[in-house]
C-alpha positions in Angstrom: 161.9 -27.0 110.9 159.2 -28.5 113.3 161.3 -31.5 114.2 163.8 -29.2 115.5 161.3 -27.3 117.8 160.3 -30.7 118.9 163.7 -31.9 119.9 164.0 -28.1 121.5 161.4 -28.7 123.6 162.4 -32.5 124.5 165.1 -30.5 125.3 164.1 -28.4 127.7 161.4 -31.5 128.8 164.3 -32.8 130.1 166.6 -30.0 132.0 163.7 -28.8 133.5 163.7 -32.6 135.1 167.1 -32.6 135.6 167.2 -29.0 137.1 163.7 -29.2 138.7 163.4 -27.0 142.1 165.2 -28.5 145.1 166.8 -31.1 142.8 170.5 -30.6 144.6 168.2 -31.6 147.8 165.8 -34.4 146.1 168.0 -36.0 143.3 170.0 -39.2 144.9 173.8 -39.0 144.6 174.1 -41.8 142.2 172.1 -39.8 139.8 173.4 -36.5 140.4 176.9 -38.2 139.5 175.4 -38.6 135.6 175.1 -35.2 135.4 177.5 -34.6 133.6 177.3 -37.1 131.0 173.6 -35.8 130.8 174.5 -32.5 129.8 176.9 -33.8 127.0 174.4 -36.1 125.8 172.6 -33.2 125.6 175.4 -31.1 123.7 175.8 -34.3 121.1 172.2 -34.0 120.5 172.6 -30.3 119.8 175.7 -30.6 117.4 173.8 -33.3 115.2 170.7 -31.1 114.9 170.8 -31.1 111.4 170.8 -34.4 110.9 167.5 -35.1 112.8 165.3 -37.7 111.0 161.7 -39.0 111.3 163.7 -41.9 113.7 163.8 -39.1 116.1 161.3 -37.7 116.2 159.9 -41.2 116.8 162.2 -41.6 120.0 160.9 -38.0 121.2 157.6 -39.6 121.6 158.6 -42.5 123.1 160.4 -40.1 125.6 157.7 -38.1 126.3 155.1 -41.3 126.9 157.9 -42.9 129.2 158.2 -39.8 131.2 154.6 -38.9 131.3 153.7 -42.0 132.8 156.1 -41.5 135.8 155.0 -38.2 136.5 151.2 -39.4 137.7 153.3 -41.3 140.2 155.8 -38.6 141.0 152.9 -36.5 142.1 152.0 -39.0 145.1 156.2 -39.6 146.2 155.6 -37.3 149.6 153.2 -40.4 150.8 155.3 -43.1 149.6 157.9 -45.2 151.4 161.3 -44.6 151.0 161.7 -48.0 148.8 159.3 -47.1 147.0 160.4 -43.5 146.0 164.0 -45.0 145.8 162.2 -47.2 142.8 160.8 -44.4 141.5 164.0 -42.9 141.3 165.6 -46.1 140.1 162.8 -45.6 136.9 164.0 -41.1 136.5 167.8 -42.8 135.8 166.6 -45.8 134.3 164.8 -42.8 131.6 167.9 -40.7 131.5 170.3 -44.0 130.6 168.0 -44.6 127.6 168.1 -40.9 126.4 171.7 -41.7 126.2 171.4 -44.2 124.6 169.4 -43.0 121.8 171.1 -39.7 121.3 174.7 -40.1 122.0 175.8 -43.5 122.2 179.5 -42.7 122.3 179.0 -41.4 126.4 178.0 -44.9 127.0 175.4 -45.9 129.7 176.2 -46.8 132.9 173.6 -49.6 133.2 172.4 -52.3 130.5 169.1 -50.1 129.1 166.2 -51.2 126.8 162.6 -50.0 126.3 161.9 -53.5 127.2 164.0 -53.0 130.8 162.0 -50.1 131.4 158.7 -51.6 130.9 159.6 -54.0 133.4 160.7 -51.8 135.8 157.4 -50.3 135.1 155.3 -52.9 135.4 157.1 -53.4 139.2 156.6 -50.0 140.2 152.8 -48.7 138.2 150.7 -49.3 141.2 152.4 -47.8 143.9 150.1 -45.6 145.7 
């Protein structure tokens, strides 16, 4: 079914974040700590394949917009300050909360998320350069 290849490669969109190179080095503690519940959000999302509906796929585009848009900053965090990346990273857990969220609400998130919070975290953070 193409909706499961989609969330297969949202999937994989999102442990190669998680498990991007150096990320033991890069990733700050507080994050790293969520690990775990990342990877089971990850397993709940596998074991309720079969029930994937349009509403999903709908939240796998979201996903991909919301990380896409951090990435064009990502590419510039060697020049930034060390507030500013710290935001930046702030914005990666702020992403991974949601995706929690979304696809396996019983782990729980450890911070208040929304779409809306994001986008105002966003908005703080677009124009660093």
């Amino acid at each position: 079914a193409p909706l499961h290849k989609k969330t297969v490669q949202d999937i994989t969109r999102q442990l190669n974040f998680l498990f991007k190179s150096e990320f033991i080095f890069e990733t700050p503690k507080k994050i790293l700590d969520q690990y775990d519940r990342y990877l089971n959000s990850i397993l709940i999302r596998i074991e309720k394949l079969s029930k994937n509906n349009q509403k999903q796929e709908d939240k796998i585009l979201e996903l991909q917009f919301l990380e896409n848009r951090i990435t064009q900053i990502d590419l510039k965090m060697e020049q930034l300050s060390v507030s500013d990346t710290s935001e930046i990273w702030e914005h990666y857990f702020m992403i991974q909360e949601y995706r929690v969220s979304i696809f396996s609400q019983i782990l729980r998130t450890v911070i208040p998320i929304s779409r809306k919070r994001i986008d105002i975290h966003w908005k703080k953070i677009q124009n660093l350069s």
